[in-house]
LORO-351261 format. One record per residue (C-alpha): residue number from 1; residue in one letter; x, y, z. Coordinates in steps of 0.5 Angstrom, whole numbers. Each point is the difference from the previous one (the first is absolute). Layout:
! LORO-351261
R / resi / resn / px / py / pz
R / NUM / a / X / Y / Z
...
! end
This chain:
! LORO-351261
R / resi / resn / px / py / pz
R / 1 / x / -40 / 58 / -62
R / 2 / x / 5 / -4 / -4
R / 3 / x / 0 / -7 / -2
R / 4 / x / 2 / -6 / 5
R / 5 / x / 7 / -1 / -2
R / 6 / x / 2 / -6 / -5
R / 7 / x / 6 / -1 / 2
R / 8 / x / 3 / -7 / 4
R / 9 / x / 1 / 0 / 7
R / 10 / x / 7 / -2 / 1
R / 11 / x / 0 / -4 / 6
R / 12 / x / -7 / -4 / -4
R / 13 / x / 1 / 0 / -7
R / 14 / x / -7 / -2 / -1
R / 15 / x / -2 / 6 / 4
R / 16 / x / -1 / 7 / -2
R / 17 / x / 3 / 6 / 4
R / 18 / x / -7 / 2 / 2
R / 19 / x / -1 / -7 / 2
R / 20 / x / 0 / -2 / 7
R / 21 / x / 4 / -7 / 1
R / 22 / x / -4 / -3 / 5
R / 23 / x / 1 / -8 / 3
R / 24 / x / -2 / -3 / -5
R / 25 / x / 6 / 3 / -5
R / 26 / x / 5 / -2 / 5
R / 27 / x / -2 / -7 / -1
R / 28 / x / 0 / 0 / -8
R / 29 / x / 7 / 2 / 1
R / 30 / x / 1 / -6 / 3
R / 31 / x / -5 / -4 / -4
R / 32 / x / 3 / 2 / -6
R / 33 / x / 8 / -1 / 1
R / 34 / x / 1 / 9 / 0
R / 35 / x / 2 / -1 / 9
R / 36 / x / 5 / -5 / 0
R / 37 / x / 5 / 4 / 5
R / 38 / x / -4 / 1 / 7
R / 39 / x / 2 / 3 / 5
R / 40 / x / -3 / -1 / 7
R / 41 / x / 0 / 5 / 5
R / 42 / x / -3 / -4 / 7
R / 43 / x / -1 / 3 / 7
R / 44 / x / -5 / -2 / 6
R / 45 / x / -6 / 0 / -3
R / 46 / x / 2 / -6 / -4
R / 47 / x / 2 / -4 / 7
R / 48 / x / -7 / 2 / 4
R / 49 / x / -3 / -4 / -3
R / 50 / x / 4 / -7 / 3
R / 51 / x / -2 / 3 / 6
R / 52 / x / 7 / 4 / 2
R / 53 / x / -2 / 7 / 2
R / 54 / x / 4 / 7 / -3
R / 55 / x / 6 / 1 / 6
R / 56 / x / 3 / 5 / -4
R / 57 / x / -4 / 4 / -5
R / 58 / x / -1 / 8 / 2
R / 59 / x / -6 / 2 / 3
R / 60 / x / -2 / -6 / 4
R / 61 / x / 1 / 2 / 7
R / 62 / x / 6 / -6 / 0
R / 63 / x / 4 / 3 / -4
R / 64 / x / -1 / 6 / 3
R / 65 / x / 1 / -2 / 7
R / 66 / x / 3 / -8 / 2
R / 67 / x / 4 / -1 / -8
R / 68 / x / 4 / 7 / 2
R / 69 / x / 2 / -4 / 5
R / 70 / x / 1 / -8 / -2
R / 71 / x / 3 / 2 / -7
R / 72 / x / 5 / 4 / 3
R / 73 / x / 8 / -4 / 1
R / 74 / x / 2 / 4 / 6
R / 75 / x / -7 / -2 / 3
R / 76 / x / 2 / -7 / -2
R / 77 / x / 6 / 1 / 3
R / 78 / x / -2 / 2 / 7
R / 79 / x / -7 / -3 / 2
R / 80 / x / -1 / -6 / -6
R / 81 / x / -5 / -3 / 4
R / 82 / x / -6 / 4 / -4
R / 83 / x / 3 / -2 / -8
R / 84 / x / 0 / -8 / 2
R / 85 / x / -7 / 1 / 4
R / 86 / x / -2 / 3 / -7
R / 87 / x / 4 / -6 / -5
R / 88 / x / -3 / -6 / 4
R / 89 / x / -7 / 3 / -3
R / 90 / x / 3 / 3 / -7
R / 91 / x / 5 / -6 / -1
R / 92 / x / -1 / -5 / -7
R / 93 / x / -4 / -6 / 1
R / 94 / x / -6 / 3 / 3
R / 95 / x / -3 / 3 / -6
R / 96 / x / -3 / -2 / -8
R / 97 / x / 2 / 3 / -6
R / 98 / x / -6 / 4 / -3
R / 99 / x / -4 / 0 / -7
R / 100 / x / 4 / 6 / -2
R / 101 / x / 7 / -3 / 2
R / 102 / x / -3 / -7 / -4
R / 103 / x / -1 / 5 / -6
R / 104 / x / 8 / 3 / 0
R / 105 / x / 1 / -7 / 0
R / 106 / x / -4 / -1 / -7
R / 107 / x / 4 / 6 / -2
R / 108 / x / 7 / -3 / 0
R / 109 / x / -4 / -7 / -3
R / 110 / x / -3 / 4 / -6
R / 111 / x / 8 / 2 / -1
R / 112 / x / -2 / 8 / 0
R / 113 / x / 2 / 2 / 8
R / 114 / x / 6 / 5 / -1
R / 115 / x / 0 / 0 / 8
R / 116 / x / -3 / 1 / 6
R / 117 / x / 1 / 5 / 6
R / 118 / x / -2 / -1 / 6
R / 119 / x / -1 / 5 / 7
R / 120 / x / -2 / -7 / 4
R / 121 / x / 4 / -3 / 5
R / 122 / x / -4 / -7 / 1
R / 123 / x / 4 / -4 / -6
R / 124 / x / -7 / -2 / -3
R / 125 / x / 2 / 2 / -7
R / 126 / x / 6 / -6 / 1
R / 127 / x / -6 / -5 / 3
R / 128 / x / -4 / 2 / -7
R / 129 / x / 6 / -2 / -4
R / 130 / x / 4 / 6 / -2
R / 131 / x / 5 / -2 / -3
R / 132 / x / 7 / 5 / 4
R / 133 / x / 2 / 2 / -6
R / 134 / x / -6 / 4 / -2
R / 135 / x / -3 / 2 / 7
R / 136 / x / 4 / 7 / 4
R / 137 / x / -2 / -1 / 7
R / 138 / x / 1 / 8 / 1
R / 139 / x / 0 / 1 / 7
R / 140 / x / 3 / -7 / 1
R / 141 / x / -4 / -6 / 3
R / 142 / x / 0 / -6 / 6
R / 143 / x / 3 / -5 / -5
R / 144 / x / 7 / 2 / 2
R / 145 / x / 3 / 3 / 7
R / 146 / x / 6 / 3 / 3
R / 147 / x / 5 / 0 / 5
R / 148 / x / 1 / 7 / 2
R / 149 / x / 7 / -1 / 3
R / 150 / x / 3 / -4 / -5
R / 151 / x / -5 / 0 / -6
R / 152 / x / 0 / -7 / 0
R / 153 / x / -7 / -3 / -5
R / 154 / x / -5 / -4 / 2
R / 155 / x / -5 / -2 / -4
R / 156 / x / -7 / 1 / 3
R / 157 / x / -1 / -8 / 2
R / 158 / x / 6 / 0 / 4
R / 159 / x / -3 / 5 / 6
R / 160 / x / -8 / -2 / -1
R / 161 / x / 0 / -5 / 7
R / 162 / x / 3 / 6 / 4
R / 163 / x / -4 / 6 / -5
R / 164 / x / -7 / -4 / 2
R / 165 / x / 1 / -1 / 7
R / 166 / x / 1 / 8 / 1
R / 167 / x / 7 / 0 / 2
R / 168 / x / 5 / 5 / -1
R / 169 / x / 4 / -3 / -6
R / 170 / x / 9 / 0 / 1
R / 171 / x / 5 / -2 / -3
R / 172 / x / 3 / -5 / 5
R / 173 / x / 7 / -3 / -3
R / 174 / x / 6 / 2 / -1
R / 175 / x / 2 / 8 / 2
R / 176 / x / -7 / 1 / 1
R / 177 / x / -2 / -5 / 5
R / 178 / x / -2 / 4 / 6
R / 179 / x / 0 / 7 / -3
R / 180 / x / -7 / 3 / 0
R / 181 / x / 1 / 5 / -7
R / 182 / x / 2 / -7 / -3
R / 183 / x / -9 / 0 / -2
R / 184 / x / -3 / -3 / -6
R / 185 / x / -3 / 4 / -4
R / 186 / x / -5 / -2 / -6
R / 187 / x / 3 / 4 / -6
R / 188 / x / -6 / 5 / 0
R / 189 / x / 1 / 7 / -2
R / 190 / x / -1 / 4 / 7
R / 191 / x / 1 / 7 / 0
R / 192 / x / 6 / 4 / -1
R / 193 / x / 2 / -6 / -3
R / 194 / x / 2 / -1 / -7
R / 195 / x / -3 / -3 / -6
R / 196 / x / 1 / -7 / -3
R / 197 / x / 6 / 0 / -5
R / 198 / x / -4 / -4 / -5
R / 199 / x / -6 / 6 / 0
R / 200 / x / 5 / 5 / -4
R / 201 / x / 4 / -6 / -3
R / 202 / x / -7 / -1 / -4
R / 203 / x / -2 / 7 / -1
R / 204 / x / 1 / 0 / -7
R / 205 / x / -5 / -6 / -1
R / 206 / x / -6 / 6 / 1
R / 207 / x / 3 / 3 / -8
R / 208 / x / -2 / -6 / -3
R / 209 / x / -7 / -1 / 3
R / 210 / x / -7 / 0 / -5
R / 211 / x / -5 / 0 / 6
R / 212 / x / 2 / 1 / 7
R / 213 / x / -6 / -2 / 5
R / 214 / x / 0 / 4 / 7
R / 215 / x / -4 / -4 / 5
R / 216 / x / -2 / 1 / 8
R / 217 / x / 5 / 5 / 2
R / 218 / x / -1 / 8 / 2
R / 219 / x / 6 / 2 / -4
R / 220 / x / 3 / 5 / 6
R / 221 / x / 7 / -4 / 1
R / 222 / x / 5 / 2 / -3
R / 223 / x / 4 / -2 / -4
R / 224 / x / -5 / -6 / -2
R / 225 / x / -5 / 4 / -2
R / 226 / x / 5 / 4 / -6
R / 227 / x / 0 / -6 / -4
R / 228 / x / -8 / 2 / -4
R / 229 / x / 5 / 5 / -3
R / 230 / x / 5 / -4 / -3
R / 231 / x / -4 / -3 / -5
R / 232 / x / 0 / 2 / -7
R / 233 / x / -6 / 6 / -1
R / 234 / x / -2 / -5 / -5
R / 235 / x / -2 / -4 / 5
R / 236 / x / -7 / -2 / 3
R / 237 / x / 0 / 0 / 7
R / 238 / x / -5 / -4 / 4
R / 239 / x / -2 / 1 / 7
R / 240 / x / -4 / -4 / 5
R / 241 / x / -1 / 2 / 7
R / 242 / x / -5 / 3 / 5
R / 243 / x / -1 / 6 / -1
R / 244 / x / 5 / 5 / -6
R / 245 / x / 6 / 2 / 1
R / 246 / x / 7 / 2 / -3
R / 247 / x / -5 / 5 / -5
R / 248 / x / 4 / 6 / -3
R / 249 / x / -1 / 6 / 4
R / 250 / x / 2 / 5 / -5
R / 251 / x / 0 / 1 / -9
R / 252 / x / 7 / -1 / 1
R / 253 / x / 1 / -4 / 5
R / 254 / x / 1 / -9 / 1
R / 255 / x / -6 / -4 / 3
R / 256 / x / -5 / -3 / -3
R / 257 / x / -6 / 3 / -6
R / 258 / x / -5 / -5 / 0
R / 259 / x / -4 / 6 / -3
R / 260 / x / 4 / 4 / -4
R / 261 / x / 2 / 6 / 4
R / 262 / x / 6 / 1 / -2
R / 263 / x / -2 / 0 / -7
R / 264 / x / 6 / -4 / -3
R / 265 / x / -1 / 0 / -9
R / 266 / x / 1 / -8 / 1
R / 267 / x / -6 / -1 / 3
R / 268 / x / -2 / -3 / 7
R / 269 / x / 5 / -6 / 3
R / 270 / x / -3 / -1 / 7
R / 271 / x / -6 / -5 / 2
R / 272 / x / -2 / -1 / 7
R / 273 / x / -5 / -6 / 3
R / 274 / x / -2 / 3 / 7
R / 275 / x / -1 / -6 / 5
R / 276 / x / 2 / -6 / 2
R / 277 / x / 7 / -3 / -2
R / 278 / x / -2 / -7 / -1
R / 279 / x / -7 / 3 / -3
R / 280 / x / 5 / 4 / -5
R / 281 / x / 4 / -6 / -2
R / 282 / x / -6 / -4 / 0
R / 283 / x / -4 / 4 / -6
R / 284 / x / 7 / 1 / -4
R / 285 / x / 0 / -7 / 0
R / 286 / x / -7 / -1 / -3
R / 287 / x / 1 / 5 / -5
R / 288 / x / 6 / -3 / -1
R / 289 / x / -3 / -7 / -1
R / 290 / x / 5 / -3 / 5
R / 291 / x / -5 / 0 / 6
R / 292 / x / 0 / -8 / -1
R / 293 / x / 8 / 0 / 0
R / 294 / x / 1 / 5 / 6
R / 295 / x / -6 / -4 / 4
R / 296 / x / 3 / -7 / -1
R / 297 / x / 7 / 2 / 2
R / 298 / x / -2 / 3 / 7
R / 299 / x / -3 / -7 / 1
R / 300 / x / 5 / -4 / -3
R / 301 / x / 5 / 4 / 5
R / 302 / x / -4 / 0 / 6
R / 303 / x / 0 / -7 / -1
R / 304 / x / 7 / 0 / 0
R / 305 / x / 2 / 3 / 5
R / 306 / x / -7 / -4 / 5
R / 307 / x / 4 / -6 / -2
R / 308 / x / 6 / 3 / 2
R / 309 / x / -2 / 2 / 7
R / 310 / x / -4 / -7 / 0
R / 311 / x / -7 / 3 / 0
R / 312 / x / -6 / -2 / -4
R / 313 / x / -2 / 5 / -5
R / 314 / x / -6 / 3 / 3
R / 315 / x / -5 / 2 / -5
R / 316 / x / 0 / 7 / -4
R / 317 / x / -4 / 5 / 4
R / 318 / x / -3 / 6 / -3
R / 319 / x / 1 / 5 / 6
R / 320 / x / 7 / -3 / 2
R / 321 / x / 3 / 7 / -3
R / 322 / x / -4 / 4 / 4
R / 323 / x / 0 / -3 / 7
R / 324 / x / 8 / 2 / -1
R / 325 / x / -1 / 6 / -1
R / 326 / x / -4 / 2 / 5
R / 327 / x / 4 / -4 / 5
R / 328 / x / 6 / 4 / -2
R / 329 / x / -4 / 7 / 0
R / 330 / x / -2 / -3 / 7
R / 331 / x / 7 / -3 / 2
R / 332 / x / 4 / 7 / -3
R / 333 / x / -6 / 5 / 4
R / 334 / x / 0 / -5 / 6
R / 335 / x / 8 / 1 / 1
R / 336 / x / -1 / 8 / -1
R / 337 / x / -4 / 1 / 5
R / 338 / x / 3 / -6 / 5
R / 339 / x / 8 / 4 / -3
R / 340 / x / -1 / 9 / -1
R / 341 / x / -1 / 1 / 7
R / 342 / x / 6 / -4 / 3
R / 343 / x / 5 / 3 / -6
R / 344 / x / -2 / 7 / 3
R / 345 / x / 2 / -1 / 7
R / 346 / x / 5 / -4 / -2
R / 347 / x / 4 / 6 / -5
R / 348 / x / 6 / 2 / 3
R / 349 / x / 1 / -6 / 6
R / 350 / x / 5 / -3 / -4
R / 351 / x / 3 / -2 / 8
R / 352 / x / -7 / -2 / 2
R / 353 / x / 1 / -8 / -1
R / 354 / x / -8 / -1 / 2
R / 355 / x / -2 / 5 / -5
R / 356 / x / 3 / -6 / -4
R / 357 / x / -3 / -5 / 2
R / 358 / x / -7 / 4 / 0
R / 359 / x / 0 / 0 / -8
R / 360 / x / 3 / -6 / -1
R / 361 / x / -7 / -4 / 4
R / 362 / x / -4 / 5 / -4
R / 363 / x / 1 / -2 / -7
R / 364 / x / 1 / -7 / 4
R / 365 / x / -7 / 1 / 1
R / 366 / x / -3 / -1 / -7
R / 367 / x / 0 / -6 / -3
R / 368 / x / 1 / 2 / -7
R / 369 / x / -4 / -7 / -3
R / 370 / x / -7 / 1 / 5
R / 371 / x / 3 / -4 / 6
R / 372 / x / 3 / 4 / 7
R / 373 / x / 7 / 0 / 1
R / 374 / x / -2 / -6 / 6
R / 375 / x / -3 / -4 / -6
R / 376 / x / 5 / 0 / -4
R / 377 / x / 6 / -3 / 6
R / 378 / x / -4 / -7 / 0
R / 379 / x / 0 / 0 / -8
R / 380 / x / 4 / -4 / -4
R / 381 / x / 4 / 5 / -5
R / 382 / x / -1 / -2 / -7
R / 383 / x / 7 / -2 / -3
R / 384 / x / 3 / 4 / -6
R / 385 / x / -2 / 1 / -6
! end
């Protein structure tokens, strides 16, 4: 039997390559001042915490059905009334940032943020404090929307009042006064469509990254899950997610290899924490020794934005997280269950307008804060954030 071998780890200089990195060597990096260009790659998983269900992941039975359908430009274009249903629940304003967004933010305070590329569309890195020049919002946001007749901008503010009262948002000035195709669509990726320049514009900023941390995304979009690959092969890469994925298939092939199965001379890069995201955060910010910080800035913000809807701040409560997602899970089944069956009979009935009106009630049926949709007519809207 030969002899562990004595030879550094080249992405964890104070480990050897028969040595495997664990959390605890991903935070003394940090700790020690060796990772000071992160990178973050952010999907859903990040979000379902502040209680907004994944709409768009593959596998979730709304992708698959009702996302194929709301995503798509030329059925925005010609029944409307299904995206804006699903808007009024998504839109800005109706949800907190989560711990893990608060840590992205202690990242760009610390001066050791490179960038933050995100799958999500609910706008709450800007709400945690990102700064624009270090977020790359890969398949666009609500913040902005467009017309798609005369490509006139709108900021997301402009189109809220009509956005929250469900209504089908047109461009209703000058050559686009009366015209039906004149709608004002959030700049969010739809299917078919481009990405955002700025994703390809930034591509380089991966080549120089010295810790890129992957948190609650599937990685089976593409091209946002090629971005793992971009980084240095000295590059320790950190996942942080439900379950494992993106794990190399083949010797010779791209993924992660958090066990040493392709067998690199330069030992193992790859570390996973499976669970949780704001768990995952919230321990790496214990090992850290930023716990304190990263608690107290979500307070501090929290208040902020309290004191900025005119609310009391109400008392931290240990279960609040959990009850949040639990309602996005029972929210995001109850909407399949309420939509797979009307997607169905609807295929190929693009002429049959009641087929229109039959989706839009049932994703109009689901309240996705826990209220019904009757509940919500009599609500007061909160004012933007």
């Amino acid at each position: 039997m030969s002899a562990p071998s004595s030879k550094p780890n080249r992405a964890f200089p104070h480990l050897t390559t028969s040595e495997k990195p664990t959390l605890e060597d991903v935070a003394k990096l940090i700790k020690d001042g060796k990772a000071k260009r992160i990178m973050l790659m952010v999907g859903a998983g990040v979000s379902t915490g502040a209680g907004i269900p994944d709409f768009r992941s593959p596998g979730t039975g709304l992708y698959d059905n009702l996302a194929k359908a709301i995503f798509d430009v030329d059925y925005l274009e010609e029944r409307p009334e299904a995206f804006y249903t699903l808007a009024q629940e998504l839109y800005p304003g109706n949800f907190r940032p989560t711990l893990s967004h608060y840590f992205f933010r202690l990242l760009q305070e610390k001066g050791v943020l490179r960038g933050c590329w995100t799958q999500n569309i609910d706008t709450l890195e800007h709400l945690a404090g990102l700064k624009d020049e270090l977020l790359v919002e890969a398949h666009g946001s609500f913040a902005t929307a467009t017309c798609l007749n005369c490509r006139t901008k709108f900021d997301k503010d402009d189109i809220k009042p009509r956005v929250l009262r469900g209504e089908v948002v047109r461009h209703d000035e000058g050559k686009c006064k009366g015209n039906k195709r004149a709608l004002i669509k959030p700049d969010i990726v739809f299917f078919g469509e481009g990405l955002p320049d700025k994703f390809f514009e930034r591509l380089s900023d991966f080549s120089s990254c010295d810790l890129l941390i992957v948190i609650g995304t599937s990685l089976q979009v593409g091209p946002f899950n090629s971005l793992m690959h971009r980084v240095p092969a000295t590059c320790p890469r950190l996942l942080i997610n439900m379950e494992s994925v993106g794990e190399v298939e083949s010797p010779r092939g791209l993924g992660f290899d958090f066990t040493g199965f392709t067998g690199k001379p330069g030992g193992i890069r790859d570390v996973r924490r499976l669970g949780d995201a704001d768990e995952g955060i919230m321990e790496l910010a214990r090992l850290i020794g930023w716990d304190e910080d990263l608690r107290e800035l979500k307070e501090k913000e929290w208040k902020r934005l309290d004191e900025q809807e005119g609310k009391a701040a109400p008392a931290p409560a240990k279960a609040d997280k959990e009850k949040a997602k639990e309602k996005a899970e029972e929210k995001r089944s109850e909407v399949i269950e309420q939509v797979e069956e009307t997607v169905e009979a609807n295929e190929g009935k693009k002429e049959d307008e009641a087929g229109v009106d039959e989706l839009t009630k049932a994703v109009a049926g689901v309240a996705l804060d826990g209220d019904t949709a009757d509940t919500r007519k009599d609500e007061e809207k909160k004012p933007a954030l």
